[in-house]
C-alpha positions in Angstrom: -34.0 149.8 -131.2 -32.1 147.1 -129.9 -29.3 148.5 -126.9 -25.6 148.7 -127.9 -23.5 146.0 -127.2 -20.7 145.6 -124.9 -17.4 146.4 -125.4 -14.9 144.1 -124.2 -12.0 145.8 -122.5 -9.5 143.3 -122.2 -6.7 144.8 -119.2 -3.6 143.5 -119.6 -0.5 145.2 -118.6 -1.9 148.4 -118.5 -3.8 148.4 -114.7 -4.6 151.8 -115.0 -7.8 154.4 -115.7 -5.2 157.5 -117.2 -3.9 157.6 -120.4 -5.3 154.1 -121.2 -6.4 154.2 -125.4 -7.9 150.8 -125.1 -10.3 152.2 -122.3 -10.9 155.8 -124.0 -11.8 153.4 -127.0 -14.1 151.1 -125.5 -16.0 153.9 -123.7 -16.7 155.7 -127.4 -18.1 152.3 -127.8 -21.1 152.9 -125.4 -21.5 149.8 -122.8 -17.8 148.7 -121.5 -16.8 145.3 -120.4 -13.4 145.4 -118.2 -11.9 142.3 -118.0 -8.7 140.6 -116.9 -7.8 137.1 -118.2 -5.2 135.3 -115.8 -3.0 132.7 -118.1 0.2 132.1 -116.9 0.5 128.9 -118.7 1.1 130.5 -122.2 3.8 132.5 -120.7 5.7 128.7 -120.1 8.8 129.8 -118.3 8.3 133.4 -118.1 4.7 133.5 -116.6 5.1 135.8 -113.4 7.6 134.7 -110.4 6.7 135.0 -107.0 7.3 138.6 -106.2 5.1 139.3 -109.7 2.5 137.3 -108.3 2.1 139.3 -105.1 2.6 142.5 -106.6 -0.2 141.4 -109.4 -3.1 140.4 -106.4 -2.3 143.9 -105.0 -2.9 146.1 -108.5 -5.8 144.2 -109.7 -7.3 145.2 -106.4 -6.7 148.8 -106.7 -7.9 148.6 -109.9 -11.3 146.9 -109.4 -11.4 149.5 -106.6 -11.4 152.3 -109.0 -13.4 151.0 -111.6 -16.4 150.3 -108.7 -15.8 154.1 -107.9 -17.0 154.9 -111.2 -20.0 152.3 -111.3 -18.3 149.4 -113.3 -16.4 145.8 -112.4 -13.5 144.0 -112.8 -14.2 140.5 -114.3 -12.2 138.1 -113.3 -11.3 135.1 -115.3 -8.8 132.4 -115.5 -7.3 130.1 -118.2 -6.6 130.6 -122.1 -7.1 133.8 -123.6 -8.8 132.7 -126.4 -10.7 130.7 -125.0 -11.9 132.4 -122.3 -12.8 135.1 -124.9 -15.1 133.0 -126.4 -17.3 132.1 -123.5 -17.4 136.0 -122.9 -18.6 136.9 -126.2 -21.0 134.3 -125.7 -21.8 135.4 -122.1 -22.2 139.0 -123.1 -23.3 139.3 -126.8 -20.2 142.0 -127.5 -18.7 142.9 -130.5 -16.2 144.1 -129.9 -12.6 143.3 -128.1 -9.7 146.2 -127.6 -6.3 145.7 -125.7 -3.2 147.4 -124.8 -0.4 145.8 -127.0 2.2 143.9 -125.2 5.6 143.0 -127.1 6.7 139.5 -125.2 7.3 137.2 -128.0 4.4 134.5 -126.5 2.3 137.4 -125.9 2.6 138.6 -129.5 2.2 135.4 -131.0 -1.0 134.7 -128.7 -2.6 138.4 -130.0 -1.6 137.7 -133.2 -3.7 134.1 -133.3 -6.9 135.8 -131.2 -7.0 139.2 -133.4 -7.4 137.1 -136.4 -9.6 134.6 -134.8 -11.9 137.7 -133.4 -11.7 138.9 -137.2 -13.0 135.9 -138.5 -16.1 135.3 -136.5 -17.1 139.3 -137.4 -15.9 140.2 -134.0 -14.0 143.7 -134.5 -10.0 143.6 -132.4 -8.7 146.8 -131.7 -5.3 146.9 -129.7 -3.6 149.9 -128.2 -0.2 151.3 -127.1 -0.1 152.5 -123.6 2.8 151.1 -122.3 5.6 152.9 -124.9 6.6 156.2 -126.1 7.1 154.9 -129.6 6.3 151.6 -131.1 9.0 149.4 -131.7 8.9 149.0 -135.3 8.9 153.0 -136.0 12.2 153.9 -134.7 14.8 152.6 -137.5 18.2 153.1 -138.7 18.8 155.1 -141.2 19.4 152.1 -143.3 15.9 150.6 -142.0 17.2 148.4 -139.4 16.8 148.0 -135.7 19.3 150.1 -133.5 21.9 148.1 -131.2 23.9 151.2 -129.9 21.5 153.3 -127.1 23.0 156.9 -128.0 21.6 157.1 -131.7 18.7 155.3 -130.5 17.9 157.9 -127.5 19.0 161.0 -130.7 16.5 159.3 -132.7 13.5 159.1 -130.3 13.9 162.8 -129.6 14.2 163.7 -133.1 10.9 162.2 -133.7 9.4 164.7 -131.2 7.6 164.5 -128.2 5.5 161.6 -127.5 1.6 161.9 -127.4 0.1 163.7 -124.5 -1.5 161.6 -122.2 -5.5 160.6 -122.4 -7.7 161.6 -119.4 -9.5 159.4 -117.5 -13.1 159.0 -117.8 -15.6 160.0 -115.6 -17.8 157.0 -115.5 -18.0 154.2 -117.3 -21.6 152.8 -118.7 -21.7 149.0 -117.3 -23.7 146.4 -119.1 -27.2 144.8 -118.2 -26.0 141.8 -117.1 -22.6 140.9 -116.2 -21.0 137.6 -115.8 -19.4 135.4 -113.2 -16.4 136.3 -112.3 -13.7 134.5 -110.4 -12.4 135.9 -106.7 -9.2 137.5 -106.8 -7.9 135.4 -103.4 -8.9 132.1 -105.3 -6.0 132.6 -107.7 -3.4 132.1 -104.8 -1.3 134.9 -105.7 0.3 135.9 -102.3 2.5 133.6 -100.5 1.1 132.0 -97.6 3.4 129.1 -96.5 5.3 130.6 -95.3 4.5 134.6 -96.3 7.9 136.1 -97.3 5.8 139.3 -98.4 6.4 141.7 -95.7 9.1 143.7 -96.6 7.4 143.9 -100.1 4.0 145.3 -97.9 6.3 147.8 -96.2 8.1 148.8 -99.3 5.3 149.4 -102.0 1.9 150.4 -102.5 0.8 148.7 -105.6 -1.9 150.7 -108.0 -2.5 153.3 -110.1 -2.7 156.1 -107.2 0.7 154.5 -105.4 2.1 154.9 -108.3 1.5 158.6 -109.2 1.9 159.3 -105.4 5.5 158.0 -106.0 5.9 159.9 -109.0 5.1 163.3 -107.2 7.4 162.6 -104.8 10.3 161.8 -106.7 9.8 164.9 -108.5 9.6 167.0 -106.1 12.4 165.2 -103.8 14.8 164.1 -106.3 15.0 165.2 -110.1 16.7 167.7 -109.0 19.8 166.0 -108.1 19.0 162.7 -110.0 22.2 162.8 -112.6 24.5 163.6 -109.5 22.9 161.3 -107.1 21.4 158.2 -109.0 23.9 156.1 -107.9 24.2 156.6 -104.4 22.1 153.5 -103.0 22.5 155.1 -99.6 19.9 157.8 -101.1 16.9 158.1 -101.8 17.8 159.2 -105.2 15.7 157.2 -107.4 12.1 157.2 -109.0 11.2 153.8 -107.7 8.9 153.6 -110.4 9.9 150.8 -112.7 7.1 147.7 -110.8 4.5 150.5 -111.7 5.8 150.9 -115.3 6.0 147.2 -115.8 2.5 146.8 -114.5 1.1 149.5 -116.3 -0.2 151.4 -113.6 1.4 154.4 -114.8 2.5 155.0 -118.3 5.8 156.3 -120.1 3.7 159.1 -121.6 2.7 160.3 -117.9 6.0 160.3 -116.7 7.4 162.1 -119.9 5.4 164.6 -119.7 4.9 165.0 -115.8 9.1 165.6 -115.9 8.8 167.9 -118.8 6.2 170.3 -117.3 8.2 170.1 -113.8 11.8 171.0 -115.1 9.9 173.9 -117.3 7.9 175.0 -113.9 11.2 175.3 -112.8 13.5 176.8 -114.7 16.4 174.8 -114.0 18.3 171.2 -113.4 17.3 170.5 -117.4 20.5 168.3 -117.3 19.3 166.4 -114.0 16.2 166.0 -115.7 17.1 165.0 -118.8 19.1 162.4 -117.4 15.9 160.8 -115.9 14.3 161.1 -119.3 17.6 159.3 -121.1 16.4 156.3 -118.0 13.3 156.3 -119.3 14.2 155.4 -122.9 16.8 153.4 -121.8 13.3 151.0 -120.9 12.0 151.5 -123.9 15.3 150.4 -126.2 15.3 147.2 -124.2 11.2 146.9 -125.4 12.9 147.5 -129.3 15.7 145.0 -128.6 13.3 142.4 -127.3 10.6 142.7 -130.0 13.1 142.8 -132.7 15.0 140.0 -131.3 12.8 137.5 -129.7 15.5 134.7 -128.3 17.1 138.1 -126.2 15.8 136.5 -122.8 17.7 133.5 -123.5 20.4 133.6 -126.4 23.2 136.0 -126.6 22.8 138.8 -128.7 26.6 138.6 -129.5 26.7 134.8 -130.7 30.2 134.1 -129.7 29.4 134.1 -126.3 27.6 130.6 -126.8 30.7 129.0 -126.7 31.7 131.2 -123.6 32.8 128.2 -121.0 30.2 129.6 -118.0 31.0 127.3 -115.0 28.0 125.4 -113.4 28.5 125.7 -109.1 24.9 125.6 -107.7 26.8 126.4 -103.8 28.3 129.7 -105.4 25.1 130.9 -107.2 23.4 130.1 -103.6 25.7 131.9 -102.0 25.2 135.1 -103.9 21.2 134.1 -103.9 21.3 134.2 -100.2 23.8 137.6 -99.9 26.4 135.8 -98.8 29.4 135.9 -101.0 31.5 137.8 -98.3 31.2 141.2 -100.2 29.3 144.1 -98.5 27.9 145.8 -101.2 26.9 142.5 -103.5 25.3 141.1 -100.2 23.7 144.1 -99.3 21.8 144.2 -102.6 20.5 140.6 -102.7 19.3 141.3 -99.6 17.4 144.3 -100.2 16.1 142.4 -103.3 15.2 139.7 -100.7 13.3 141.8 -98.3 12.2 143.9 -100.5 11.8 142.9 -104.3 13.6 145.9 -105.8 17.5 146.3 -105.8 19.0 149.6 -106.6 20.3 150.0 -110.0 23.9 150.6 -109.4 23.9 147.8 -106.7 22.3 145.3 -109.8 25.1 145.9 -112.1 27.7 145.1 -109.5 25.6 142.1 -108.4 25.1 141.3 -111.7 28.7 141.8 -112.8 30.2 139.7 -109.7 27.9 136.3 -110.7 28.9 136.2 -114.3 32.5 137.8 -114.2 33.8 136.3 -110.6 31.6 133.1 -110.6 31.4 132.4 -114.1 28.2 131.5 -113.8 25.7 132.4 -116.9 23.5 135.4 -116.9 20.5 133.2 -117.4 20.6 131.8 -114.1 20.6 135.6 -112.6 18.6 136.5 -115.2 15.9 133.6 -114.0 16.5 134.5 -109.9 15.9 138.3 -110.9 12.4 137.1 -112.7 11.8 135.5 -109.6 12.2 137.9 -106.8 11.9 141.4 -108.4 8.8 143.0 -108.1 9.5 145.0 -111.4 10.4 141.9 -113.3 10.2 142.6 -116.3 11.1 140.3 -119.7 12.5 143.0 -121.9 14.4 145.5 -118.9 16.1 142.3 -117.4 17.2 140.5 -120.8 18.3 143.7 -122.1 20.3 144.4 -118.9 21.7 141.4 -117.8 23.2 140.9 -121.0 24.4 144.4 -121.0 26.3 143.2 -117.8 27.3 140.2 -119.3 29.4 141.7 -122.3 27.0 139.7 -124.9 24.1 142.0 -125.5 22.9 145.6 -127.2 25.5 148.2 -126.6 27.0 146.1 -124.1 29.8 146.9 -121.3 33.5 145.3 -123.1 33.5 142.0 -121.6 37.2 143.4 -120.0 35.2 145.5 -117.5 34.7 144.0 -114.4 33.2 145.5 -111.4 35.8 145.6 -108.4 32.6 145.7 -105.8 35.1 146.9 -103.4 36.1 150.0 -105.3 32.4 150.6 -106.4 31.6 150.0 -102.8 33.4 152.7 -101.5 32.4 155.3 -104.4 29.3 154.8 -104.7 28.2 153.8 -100.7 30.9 155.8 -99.2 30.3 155.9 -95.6 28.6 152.3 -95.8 25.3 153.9 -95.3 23.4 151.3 -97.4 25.6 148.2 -96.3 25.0 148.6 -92.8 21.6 149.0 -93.4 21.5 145.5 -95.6 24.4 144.0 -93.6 24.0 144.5 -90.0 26.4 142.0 -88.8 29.2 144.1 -89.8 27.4 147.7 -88.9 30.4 148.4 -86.3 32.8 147.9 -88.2 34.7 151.4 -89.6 34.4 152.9 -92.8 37.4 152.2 -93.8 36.8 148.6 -93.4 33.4 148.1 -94.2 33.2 147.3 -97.8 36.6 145.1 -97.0 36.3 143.3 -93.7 38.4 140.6 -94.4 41.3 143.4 -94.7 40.5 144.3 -90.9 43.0 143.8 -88.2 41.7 141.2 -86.1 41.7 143.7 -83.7 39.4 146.0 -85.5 37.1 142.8 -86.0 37.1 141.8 -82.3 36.0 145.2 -81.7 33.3 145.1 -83.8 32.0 142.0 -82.9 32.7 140.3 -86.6 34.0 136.9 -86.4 34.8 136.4 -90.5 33.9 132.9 -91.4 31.1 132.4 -88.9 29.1 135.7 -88.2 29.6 136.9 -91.7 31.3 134.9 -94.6 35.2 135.0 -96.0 34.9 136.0 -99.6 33.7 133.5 -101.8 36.6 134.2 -104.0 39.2 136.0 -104.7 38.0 139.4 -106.7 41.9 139.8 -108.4 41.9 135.7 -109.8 38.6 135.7 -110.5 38.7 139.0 -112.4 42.2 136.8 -114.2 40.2 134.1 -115.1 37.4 135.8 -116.6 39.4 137.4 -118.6 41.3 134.3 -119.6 37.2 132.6 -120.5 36.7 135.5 -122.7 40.2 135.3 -124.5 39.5 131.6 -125.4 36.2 132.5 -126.9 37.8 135.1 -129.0 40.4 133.8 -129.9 38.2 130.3 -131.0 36.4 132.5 -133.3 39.7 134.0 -135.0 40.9 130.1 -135.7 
């Protein structure tokens, strides 16, 4: 009797041992065969930015880690999918391939090609959902179409009941006779080096599965109760924190459902903090719908009028609000953070976001592509979906006619300039009544606290009331271009 033959387990985003189907699957299969296939190039412009990249060297890792605790390997390999498919199913004599789905349009297109390729040289293809709570193409209209508006979509995805409860993970995993070569994870040149910009990232995160449910006990215990109240205080620590593990799949939606379910039922109480969380969490997953049902989302506006919109094209002010330094606490305070650290907090995105394409008139692409970049939870469908949200031109978007005053949200939302002090030391002494305004000081006040406006921390780049005008003004023309 000849021995069974290996299943491939091709990882993907889905860098985890719990509540992985495509693992539970290959492991009914007998011999398993865990694999991860680096190929940036068929991502083209939306293959993983620099923060990704570090945050990718760090999880792959953890996971080989974990699957050598349970006497397997992680084979490394680098190139096309497809083709470096083939040479395994020639290097290993397997049968079989299975995958978590992904829903990028280049990723579905290249899974669409290899299933059928697999199929047709007798090679059973079996792929997976780990990484939603309900595949895209099940939650509909009642008129069978896509949703655009999040509040039926969220009244929809509970009416379908609760999502499935999450697999275990399994005790050991039977390895093959022989394995093949496999690259080495530092020959990939995923961390920076030259110069190594990382270290804020290193004292921020702990990429992996176990970080990642480490952070999600403690922001249960710490913080769902007081999340709807306090979600939008960036000087808290009021937030999960969990959306680079999410994105990586070292945690799944099902695992935080259901983890936040049992707690607010242990409980007793704070179902409306908690709930609010849960509305968060499909807020990810409408943005996963809107992307696979509209596959130009991370580049065309949703709302076609807003192709004519005429976006202005200043490469000094998108610097300047690259770099933190458009003169306004709060925006300069969250690039930073995003800087140092590759996360921004959510409140502080939307009025970062809001202030590049509403005071600068410059396109959400362009913050769309420095986000991609520089976030360590970049991820294609959360920052189309959003930053055209901000923009006025997406899915359920914010009226173009609401602009962020990022003084007034400043001063709500940071009130004693906590956070901006933090982020924006050079004007730390300065009082809170001035410090989300500086360049409203007394000169007095300034002296005192050392600020010099225009050399130790910027004028503002423009003028928040005229800019707000003219954007206005932009969006007016559009309209008024598609009445004629």
């Amino acid at each position: 009797m000849s021995p069974p033959r290996p299943v491939i387990l091709w990882f993907r985003q889905d860098l985890r041992l719990a509540d992985n189907p495509a693992l539970a699957d290959a492991v009914r299969g007998g011999v398993v065969l865990p694999v991860f296939i680096h190929d940036p190039e068929t991502a083209g412009a939306w293959s993983p930015g620099g923060a990704g990249r570090w945050w990718l060297h760090h999880s792959l890792a953890s996971l080989a880690a974990s699957l050598a605790a349970r006497g397997s390997r992680l084979i490394l390999r680098r190139g096309p999918a497809r083709q470096v498919l083939d040479e395994l199913l020639e290097e290993s004599g397997a049968d079989t391939v299975v995958w978590s789905r992904q829903y990028e349009p280049w990723a579905t297109a290249r899974d669409s090609d290899i299933k059928a390729w697999l199929k047709g040289r007798g090679v059973a293809a079996r792929s997976h959902n780990a990484a939603l709570l309900h595949e895209p193409w099940t939650i509909r209209t009642k008129d069978d179409r896509p949703y655009q508006v999040y509040s039926p979509f969220w009244r929809a995805c509970r009416a379908s009941g609760e999502p499935p409860a999450p697999v275990p993970v399994p005790g050991t995993l039977t390895a093959p006779d022989r394995w093949p070569q496999s690259d080495l994870l530092d020959d990939w040149q995923l961390l920076p080096t030259k110069p190594d910009w990382a270290g804020g990232l290193r004292t921020a995160w702990s990429p992996g599965e176990a970080g990642a449910l480490t952070r999600l006990e403690a922001f249960l215990d710490r913080a769902l109760h007081t999340y709807k109240d306090d979600r939008n205080r960036p000087d808290l620590d009021a937030t999960s924190s969990l959306s680079p593990h999410l994105h990586f799949g070292e945690i799944g939606p099902r695992q935080v459902w259901h983890a936040t379910r049992a707690r607010m039922e242990r409980a007793g109480r704070a179902e409306a903090q908690a709930e609010h969380f849960l509305k968060e969490l499909v807020w990810r997953e409408f943005s996963y719908h809107l992307l696979f049902h509209f596959p130009d989302l991370p580049e065309t506006p949703l709302n076609r009028r807003f192709a004519a919109f005429p976006w202005a094209d200043d490469n000094d002010l998108l610097h300047a609000w690259q770099k933190g330094r458009t003169g306004y606490p709060i925006v300069d305070a969250g690039m930073r953070q995003l800087w140092h650290t590759g996360w921004m907090h959510n409140r502080v995105r939307m009025i970062a976001a809001s202030f590049l394409v509403k005071d600068l008139l410059i396109p959400w692409q362009s913050g769309e592509a420095w986000f991609w970049d520089t976030l360590v939870d970049a991820d294609l469908a959360n920052n189309a979906a959003s930053w055209q949200w901000v923009a006025g031109c997406g899915a359920d978007a914010a009226p173009y006619f609401r602009v962020f005053n990022p003084v007034l949200q400043g001063q709500k939302f940071d009130p004693n300039g906590a956070y901006v002090r933090h982020w924006v030391p050079e004007i730390a002494a300065l009082p809170d009544r001035w410090v989300h305004s500086p360049w409203e000081a007394p000169a007095g006040v300034l002296a005192d606290a050392g600020v010099r406006l225009g050399q130790t921390y910027p004028r503002p780049i423009v003028d928040h009331a005229i800019a707000r005008q003219a954007a206005l003004a932009a969006f007016e023309a559009i309209r008024d271009r598609q009445a004629a």
